[in-house]
Every structure is written in C-alpha cells, then in structure tokens.
N, C-alpha and C positions, 0 to 999 in steps of 0.2 A: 504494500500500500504506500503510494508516495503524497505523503505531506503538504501540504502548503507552507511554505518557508516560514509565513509570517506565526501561522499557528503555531510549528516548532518555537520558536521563539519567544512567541508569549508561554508553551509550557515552561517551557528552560528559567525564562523572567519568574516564575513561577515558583518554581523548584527551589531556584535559587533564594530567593527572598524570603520565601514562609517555611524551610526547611526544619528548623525548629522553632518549636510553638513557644518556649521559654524565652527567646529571643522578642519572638512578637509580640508577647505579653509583656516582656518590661520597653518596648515601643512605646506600647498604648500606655504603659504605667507614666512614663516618664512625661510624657506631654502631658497628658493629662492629672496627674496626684496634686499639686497643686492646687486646683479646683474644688471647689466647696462639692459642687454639684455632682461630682466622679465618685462614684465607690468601685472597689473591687472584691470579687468573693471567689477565690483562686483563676483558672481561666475564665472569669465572667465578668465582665468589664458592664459598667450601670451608668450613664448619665442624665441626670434629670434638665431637661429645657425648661430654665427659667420663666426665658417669655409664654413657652406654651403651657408647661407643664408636661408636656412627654415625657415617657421614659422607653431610651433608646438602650436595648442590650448587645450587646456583643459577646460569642463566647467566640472560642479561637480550642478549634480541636487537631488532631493529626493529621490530619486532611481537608481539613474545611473551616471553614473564618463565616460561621453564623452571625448572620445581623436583624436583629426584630424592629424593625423600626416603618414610621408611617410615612416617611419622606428619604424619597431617594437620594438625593442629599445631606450628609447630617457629618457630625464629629468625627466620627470613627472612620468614615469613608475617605475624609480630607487627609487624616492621618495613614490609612494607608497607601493612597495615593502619593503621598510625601514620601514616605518612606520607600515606594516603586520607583521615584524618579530616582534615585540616587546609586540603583545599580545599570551596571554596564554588563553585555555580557557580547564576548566575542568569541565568534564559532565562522572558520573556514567553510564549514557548508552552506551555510549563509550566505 
C-alpha cells in the first residue's frame, strides 16, 4: 500500500510528539498550573471558562489525547498546537 507523503508525515509528527504521555502531561501542566481555573487529577487535565462557565476536560492516554469540550476551539487545543509547531522532522523519503 503506498502512502501519501503528507499522511506519513503527519503520522511521524505524531509519533514523535505524543510518544510519551508523561511528557505531554507536564506540557499541559506547565502552561497551565498557574491558573486559578486549571486543576489536574493524574492524566486528566480540568479547566473551568470563567467567562462561560464551561468545563473543558482533557485526558491524554497511550494512544489518544481525549478532549470533552463544547467549542472546537478552546485551551488545551492552542496548547497542543504550540507544542506541534516546535518539532521538525526530517525523512529522505519525503
């Protein structure tokens, strides 16, 4: 089965980045522990939206980065977004 280049790539970005979950959990801790509104309860990351009142959950498992939230946009998203931009990954097949 051959690939699409750009898919590989986003796996690979993938792989690379959320490889370990302890990792992406002190991510999320670190931007966020400062904040009144942040709790965490091991991998389950809790923020309450002041203006609205929502509460946006995150957990972050070995495979998958769960997000419960009512807007596609929100905290947790910007932050892993932040944190994608910042690797490179270079592959000859590519």
């Amino acid at each position: 089965m051959n690939r699409n280049p750009k898919i590989v790539y986003l796996i690979q970005l993938m792989e690379c980045a959320y490889k370990n979950v302890d990792y992406l959990n002190d991510v999320i801790y670190s931007a966020l522990s400062k904040r009144q509104e942040y709790h965490r309860i091991g991998h389950l990351h809790i923020f309450e939206n002041q203006l609205t009142h929502e509460i946006i959950r995150l957990e972050v498992k070995k495979y998958a980065i769960e997000v419960e939230s009512r807007d596609k946009n929100n905290i947790f998203f910007d932050i892993l977004y932040h944190n994608l931009k910042s690797y490179v990954i270079i592959n000859g097949n590519l």
